[in-house]
C-alpha positions as CSV (number, residue, x, y, z in Angstrom):
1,X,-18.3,69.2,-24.3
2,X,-20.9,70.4,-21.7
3,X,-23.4,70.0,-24.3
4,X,-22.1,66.1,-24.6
5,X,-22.0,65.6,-21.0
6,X,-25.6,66.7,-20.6
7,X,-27.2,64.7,-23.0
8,X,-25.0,61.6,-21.7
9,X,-26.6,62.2,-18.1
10,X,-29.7,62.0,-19.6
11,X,-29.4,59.1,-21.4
12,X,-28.3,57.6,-17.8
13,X,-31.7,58.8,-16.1
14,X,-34.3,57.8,-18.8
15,X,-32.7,54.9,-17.9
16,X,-33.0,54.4,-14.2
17,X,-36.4,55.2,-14.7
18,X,-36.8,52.3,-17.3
19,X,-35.8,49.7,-14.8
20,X,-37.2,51.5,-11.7
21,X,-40.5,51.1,-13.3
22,X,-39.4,47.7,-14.8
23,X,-38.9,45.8,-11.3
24,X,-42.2,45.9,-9.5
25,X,-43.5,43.8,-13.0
26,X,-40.9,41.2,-12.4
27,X,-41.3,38.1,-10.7
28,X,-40.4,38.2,-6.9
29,X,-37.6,35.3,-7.8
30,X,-35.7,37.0,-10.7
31,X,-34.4,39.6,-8.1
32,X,-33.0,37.1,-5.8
33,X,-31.5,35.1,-9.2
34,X,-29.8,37.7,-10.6
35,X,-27.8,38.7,-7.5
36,X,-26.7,35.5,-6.6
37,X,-25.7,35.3,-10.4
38,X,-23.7,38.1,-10.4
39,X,-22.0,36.7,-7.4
40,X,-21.4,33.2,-9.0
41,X,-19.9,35.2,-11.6
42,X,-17.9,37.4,-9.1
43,X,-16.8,34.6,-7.6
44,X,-15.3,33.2,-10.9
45,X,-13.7,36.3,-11.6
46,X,-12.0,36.3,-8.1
47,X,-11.2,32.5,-8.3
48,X,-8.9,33.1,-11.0
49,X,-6.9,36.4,-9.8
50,X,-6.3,34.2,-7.1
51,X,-5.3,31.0,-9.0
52,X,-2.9,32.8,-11.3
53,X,-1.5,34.8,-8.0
54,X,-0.8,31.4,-6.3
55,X,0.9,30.1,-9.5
56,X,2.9,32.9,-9.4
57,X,4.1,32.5,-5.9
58,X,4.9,28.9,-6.0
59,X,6.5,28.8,-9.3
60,X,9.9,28.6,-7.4
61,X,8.7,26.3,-4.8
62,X,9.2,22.8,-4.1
63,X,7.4,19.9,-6.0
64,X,4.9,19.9,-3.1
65,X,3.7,23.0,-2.9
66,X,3.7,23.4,-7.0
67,X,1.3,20.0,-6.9
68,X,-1.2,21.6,-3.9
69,X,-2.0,24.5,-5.9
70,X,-2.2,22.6,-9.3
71,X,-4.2,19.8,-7.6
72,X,-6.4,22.1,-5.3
73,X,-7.7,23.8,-8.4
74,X,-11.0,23.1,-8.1
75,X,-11.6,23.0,-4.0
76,X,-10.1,26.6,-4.3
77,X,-13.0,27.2,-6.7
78,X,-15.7,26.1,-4.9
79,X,-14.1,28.0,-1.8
80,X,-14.1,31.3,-3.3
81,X,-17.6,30.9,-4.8
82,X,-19.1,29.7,-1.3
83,X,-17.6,33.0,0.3
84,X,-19.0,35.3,-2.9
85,X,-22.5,32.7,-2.6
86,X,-22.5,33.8,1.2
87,X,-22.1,37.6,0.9
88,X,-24.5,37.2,-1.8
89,X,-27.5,35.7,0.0
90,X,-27.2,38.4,2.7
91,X,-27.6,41.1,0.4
92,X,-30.2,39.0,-2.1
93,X,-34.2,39.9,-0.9
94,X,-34.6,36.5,0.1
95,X,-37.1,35.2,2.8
96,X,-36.5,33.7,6.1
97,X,-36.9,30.1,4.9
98,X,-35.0,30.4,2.0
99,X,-32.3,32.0,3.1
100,X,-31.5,29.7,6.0
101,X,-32.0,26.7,3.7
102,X,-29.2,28.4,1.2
103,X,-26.6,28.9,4.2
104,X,-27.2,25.5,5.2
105,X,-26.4,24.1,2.2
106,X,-23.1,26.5,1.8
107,X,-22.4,25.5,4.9
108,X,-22.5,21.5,4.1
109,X,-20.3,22.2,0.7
110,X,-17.9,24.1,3.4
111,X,-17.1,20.9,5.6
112,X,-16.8,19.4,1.8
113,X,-14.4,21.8,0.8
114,X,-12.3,21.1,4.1
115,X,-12.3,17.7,3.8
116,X,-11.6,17.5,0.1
117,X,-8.7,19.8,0.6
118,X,-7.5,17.9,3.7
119,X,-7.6,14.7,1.3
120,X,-5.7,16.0,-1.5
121,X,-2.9,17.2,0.4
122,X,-2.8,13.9,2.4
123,X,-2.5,12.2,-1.4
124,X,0.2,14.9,-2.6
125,X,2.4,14.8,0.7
126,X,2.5,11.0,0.4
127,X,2.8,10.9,-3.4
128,X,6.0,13.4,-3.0
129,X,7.3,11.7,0.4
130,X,7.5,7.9,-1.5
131,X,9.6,9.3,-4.7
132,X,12.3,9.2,-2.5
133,X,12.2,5.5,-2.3
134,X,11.8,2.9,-4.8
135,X,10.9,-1.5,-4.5
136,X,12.7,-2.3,-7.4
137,X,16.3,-1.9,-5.5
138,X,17.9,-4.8,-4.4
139,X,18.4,-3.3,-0.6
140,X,14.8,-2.1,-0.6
141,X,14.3,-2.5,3.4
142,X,14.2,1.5,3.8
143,X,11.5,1.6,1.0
144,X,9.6,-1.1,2.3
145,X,9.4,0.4,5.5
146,X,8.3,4.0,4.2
147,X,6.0,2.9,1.6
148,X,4.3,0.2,4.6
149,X,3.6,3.0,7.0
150,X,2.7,5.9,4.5
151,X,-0.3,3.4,2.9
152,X,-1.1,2.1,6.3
153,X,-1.3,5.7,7.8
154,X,-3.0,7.4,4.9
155,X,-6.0,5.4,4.5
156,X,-6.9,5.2,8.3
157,X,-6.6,9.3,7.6
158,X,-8.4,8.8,5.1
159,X,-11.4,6.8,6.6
160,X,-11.1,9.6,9.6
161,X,-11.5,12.5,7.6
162,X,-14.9,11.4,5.8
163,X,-16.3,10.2,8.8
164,X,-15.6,13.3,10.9
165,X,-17.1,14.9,7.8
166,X,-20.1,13.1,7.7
167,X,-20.8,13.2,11.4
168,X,-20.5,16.9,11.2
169,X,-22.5,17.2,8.1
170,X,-25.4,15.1,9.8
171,X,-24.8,16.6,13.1
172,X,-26.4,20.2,10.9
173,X,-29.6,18.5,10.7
174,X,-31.7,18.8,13.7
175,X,-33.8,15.5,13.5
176,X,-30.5,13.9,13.0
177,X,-28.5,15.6,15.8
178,X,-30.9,14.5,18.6
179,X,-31.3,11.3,17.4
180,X,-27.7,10.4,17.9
181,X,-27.7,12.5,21.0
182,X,-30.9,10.1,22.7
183,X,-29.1,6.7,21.0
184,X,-25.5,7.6,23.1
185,X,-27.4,8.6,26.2
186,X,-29.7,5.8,25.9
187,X,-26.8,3.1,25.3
188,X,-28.2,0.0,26.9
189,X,-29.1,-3.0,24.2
190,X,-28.9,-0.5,21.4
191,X,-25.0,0.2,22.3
192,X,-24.4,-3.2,22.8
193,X,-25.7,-4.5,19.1
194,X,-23.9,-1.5,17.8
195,X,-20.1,-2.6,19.5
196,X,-20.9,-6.1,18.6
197,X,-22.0,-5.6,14.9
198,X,-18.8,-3.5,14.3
199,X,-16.4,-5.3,16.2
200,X,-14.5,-6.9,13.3
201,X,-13.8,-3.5,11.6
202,X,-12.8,-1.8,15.0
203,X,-10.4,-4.7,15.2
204,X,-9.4,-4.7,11.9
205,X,-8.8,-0.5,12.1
206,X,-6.6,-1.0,15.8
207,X,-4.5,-3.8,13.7
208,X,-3.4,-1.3,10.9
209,X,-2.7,1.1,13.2
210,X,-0.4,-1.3,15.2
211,X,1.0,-2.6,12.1
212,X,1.8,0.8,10.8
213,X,3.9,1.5,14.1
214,X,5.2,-2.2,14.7
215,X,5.8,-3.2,10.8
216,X,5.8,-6.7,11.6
217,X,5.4,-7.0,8.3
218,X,5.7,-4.3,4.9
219,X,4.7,-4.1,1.5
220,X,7.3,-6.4,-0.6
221,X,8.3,-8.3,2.9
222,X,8.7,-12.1,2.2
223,X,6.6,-14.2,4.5
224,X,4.9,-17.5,5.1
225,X,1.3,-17.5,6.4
226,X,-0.9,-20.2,6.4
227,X,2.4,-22.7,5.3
228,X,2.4,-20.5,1.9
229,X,5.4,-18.8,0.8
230,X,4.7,-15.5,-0.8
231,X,5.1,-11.6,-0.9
232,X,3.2,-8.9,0.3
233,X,1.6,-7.3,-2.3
234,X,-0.9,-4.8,-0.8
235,X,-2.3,-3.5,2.6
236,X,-5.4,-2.0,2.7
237,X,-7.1,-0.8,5.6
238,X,-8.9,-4.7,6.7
239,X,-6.8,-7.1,4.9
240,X,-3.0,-7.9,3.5
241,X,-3.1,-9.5,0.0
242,X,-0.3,-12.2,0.0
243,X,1.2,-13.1,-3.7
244,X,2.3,-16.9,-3.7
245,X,5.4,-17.5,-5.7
246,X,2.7,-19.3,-8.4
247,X,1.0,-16.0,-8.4
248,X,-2.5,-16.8,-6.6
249,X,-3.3,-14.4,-3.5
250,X,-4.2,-15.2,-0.3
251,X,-6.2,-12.7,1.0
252,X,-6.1,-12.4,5.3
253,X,-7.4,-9.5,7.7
254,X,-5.3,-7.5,9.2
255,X,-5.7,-8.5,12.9
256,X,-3.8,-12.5,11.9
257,X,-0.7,-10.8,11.8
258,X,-1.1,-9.4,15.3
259,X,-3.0,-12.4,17.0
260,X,-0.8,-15.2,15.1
261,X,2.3,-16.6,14.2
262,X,4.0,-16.1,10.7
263,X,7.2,-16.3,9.5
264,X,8.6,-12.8,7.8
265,X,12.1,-13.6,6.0
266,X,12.8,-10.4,5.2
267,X,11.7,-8.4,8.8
268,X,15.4,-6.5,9.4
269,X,17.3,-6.3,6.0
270,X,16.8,-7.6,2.4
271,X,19.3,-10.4,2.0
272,X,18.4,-13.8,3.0
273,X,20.7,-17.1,3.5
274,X,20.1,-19.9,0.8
275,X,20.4,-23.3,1.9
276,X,21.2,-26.2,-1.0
277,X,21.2,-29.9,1.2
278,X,22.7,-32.8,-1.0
279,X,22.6,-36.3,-0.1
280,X,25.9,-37.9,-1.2
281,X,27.8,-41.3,-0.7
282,X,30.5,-41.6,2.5
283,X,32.7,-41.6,0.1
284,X,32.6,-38.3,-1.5
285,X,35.5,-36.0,-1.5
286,X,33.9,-33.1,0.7
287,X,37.1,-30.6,-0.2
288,X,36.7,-31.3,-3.9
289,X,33.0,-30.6,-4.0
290,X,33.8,-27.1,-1.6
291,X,36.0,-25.6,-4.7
292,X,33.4,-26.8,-6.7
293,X,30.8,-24.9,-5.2
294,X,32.7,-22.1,-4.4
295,X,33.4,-21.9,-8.3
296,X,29.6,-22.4,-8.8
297,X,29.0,-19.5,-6.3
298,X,31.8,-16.8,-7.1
299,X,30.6,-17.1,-10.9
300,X,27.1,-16.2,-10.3
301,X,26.0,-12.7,-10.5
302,X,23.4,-13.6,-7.8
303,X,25.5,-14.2,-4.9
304,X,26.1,-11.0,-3.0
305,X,29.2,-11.8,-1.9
306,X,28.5,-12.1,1.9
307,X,28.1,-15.8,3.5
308,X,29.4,-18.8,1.5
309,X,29.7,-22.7,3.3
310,X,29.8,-26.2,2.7
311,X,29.5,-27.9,5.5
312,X,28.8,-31.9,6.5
313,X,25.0,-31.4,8.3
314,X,24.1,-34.7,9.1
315,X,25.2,-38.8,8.8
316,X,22.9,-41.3,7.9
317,X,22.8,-44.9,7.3
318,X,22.9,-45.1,3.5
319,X,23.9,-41.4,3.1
320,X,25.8,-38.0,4.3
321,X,23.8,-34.5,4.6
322,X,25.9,-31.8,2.4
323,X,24.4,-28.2,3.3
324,X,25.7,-25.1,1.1
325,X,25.1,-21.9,2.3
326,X,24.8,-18.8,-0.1
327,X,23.7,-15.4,0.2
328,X,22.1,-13.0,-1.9
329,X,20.4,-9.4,-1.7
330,X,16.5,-10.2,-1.8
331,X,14.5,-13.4,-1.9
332,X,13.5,-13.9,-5.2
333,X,17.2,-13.8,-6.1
334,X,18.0,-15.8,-3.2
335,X,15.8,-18.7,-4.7
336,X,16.7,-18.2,-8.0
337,X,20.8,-18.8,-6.7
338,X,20.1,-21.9,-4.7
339,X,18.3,-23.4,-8.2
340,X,21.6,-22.3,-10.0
341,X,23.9,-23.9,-7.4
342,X,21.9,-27.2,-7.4
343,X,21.9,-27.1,-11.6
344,X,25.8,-26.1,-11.4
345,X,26.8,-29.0,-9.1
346,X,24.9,-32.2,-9.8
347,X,26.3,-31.5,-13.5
348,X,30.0,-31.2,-11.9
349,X,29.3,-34.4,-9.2
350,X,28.1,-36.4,-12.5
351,X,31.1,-35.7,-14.5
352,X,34.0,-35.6,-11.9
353,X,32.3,-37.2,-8.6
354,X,30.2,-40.3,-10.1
355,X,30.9,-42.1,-7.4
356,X,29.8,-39.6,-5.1
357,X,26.3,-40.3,-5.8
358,X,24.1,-42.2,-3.4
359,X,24.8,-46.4,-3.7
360,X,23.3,-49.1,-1.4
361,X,26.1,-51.7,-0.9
362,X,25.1,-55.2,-0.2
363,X,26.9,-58.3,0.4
364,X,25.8,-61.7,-1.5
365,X,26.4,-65.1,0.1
366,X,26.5,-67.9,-3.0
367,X,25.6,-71.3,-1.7
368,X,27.3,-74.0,-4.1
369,X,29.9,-73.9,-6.8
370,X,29.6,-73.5,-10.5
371,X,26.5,-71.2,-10.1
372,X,26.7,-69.1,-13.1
373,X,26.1,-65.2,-11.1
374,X,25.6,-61.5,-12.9
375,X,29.3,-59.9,-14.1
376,X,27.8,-57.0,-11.4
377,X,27.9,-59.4,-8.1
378,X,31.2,-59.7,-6.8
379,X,31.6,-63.3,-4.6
380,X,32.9,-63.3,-0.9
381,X,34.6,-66.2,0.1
382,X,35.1,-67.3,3.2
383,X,33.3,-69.4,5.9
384,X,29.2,-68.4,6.1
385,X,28.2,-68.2,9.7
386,X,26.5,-70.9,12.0
C-alpha cells in the first residue's frame, strides 16, 4: 500500500514538473483563455444547480412564479456566467487594458440582464393578470377595462426600461457621457430643435398615459371618430387602430382622443339601446303593432331582456314617426336585434296592417259629366269653389 502510494506521488510530481516547464513556451494569451474557460464552464455548471434548485422551490407555487423561472431561463444564465466571467478576469494574468475593456463589457451585458429580466416579468405578470378576464363575454366592460390599462401601461414600461437601459449603457462610455453632459448644459438652439423635433411622440407618450388612467376609451369599446362607426381593436403606444363595421381601419394617434370629440357607446357598461323608427300611415293601429313587436322582441335571443318601447316619436304631414326601443348586452348584438325587429315587423305590417303603410291621399275635382275616369279615382260631388 505504501509502496502504491509512493509511486502514485510520483506520478503527480513528474507531472508538475511537465507543465511547470511547459508554461513559459506557451503563448502569453492561452493562460488568460484557459481561465476564463474554466470559468465559462464553472459558470454553466453553477447555472444549472441553480436552475433545478429554483424548479424545485416553485413547483408548488402559483402560475406566476412557475412562468418567471421557466421564462427567465436564459437571463439567469447569462447572470451566473457574468458573476463566474467577473471572478474570472480578476484572477486571469491579464493586462491593464484588457482587463478594464473585459469588465466593461460584463458590465454593459449586466444592465442587459436587468433590463431583460425586468421585461420578462413585466410580460408574465400581465400575461397571468389578463387570464382572469376574457372579450368574448357578453358583459365584457370589466375586461375591457383591465386588458385597456394593462397594454397601455406595459408598453410605456416597456419603452422606459430600454431607454433607461440605453442611457445607462451610453452613459459607460466616456466620450459619450460628456457629450450629453455639454448638450444639457449648453441647451440654447440645440434644446430647442431637440423639444420641437420630439414633440409629437412626447405628446403622443402623455396621451397614453392619460388614457390608461382616464379610459375614455378601451380595447373592444364601440365608438365613432371621424363620423365612422367601429371598434377599437388595438392601442399601441402612438396610435388606436379603429375596425369599421366593413372591416377597414382607421388608424388615429393617440392625443385625438384627449384633444377631440368622439362618441364612445360603450364607456360605462356593455349593453346599448337599439332604436328601429318606422314611418307609418295616421291610421295605423299603434296598440296592434306594440304586441306585435313585443312578440318580435320577447322571441329573439338577442334582446337582453332589459328596455322594450313603442312609442309615437314624431307627426308629419304625410306620415307618423314609430320608434321601438330594444336592448341588448353588446353592440354588435344590439345591431344585429334592431335588423331582426325591422325584418320581423314590416313582414307582420304587410300581412296584417297593409293599410298601415305610408299613402298620399288626394282629392280629384272632374269638370264635366260622362268623362270616362280610372276604377282607382273616387268622384267628389258637390259645388267646386269660386
Amino acid at each position: 500500500m505504501e509502496e502504491e502510494l509512493g509511486q502514485l506521488e510520483e506520478q503527480v510530481e513528474v507531472i508538475a514538473n511537465e507543465v511547470e516547464q511547459l508554461i513559459p513556451v506557451l503563448p502569453d494569451w492561452v493562460m488568460p483563455v484557459a481561465v476564463l474557460g474554466i470559468a465559462f464552464l464553472v459558470g454553466l455548471l453553477v447555472f444549472r444547480a441553480i436552475y433545478a434548485i429554483l424548479n424545485r422551490i416553485v413547483a408548488q407555487k402559483d402560475l406566476f412564479w412557475r412562468s418567471l423561472v421557466s421564462r427567465t431561463r436564459r437571463p439567469l444564465r447569462l447572470g451566473v456566467l457574468v458573476m463566474t466571467l467577473t471572478i474570472g478576469i480578476s484572477v486571469a494574468p491579464l493586462s491593464d487594458g484588457w482587463a478594464d475593456l473585459a469588465r466593461h463589457a460584463l458590465l454593459i451585458a449586466f444592465m442587459v440582464l436587468v433590463a431583460w429580466v425586468l421585461h420578462t416579468a413585466l410580460h408574465i405578470w400581465t400575461t397571468v393578470h389578463l387570464r382572469k378576464f376574457t372579450l368574448d363575454a357578453e358583459d365584457n366592460y370589466l375586461a375591457r377595462k383591465h386588458v385597456t390599462q394593462s397594454r397601455i401601461l406595459v408598453r410605456l414600461a416597456s419603452w422606459t426600461i430600454v431607454i433607461v437601459t440605453v442611457a445607462a449603457m451610453l452613459m459607460t462610455f466616456e466620450s459619450v457621457r460628456q457629450w450629453g453632459v455639454s448638450l444639457l448644459a449648453a441647451g440654447g438652439a440645440a434644446g430647442i430643435v431637440v423639444g420641437f423635433a420630439f414633440q409629437p411622440v412626447l405628446k403622443n407618450m402623455i396621451a397614453g398615459i392619460q388614457l390608461a388612467i382616464t379610459q375614455p376609451i378601451r380595447i373592444d369599446d364601440a365608438v365613432i371618430v371621424e363620423g365612422e362607426w367601429g371598434q377599437v381593436e388595438e392601442i399601441t403606444g402612438t396610435y388606436v387602430v379603429i375596425k369599421i363595421w366593413d372591416w377597414r381601419r382607421l388608424v388615429v394617434p393617440l392625443s385625438y382622443f384627449i384633444e377631440q370629440p368622439f362618441q364612445n357607446w360603450t364607456r360605462e357598461t356593455s349593453s346599448l339601446i337599439g332604436t328601429v323608427l318606422f314611418y307609418l300611415d295616421h291610421t295605423t293601429d299603434i296598440a296592434g303593432l306594440r304586441v306585435a313587436a313585443r312578440r318580435a322582441v320577447e322571441s329573439s335571443a338577442l334582446w337582453d331582456g332589459n328596455v322594450f318601447a313603442v312609442q309615437v316619436s314624431d307627426f308629419r304631414e304625410r306620415v307618423m314617426e314609430v320608434r321601438v326601443l330594444a336592448s341588448a348586452r353588446n353592440a354588435s348584438r344590439t345591431y344585429d336585434l334592431r335588423c331582426e325587429i325591422r325584418e320581423k315587423l314590416v313582414t307582420w305590417i304587410q300581412q296584417e296592417m297593409p293599410q298601415a303603410l305610408p299613402r298620399t291621399r288626394e282629392t280629384v275635382s272632374v269638370d264635366g259629366q260622362g268623362r270616362p275616369l280610372p276604377p282607382d279615382i273616387e268622384v267628389m260631388t258637390g259645388t267646386p269653389p269660386d
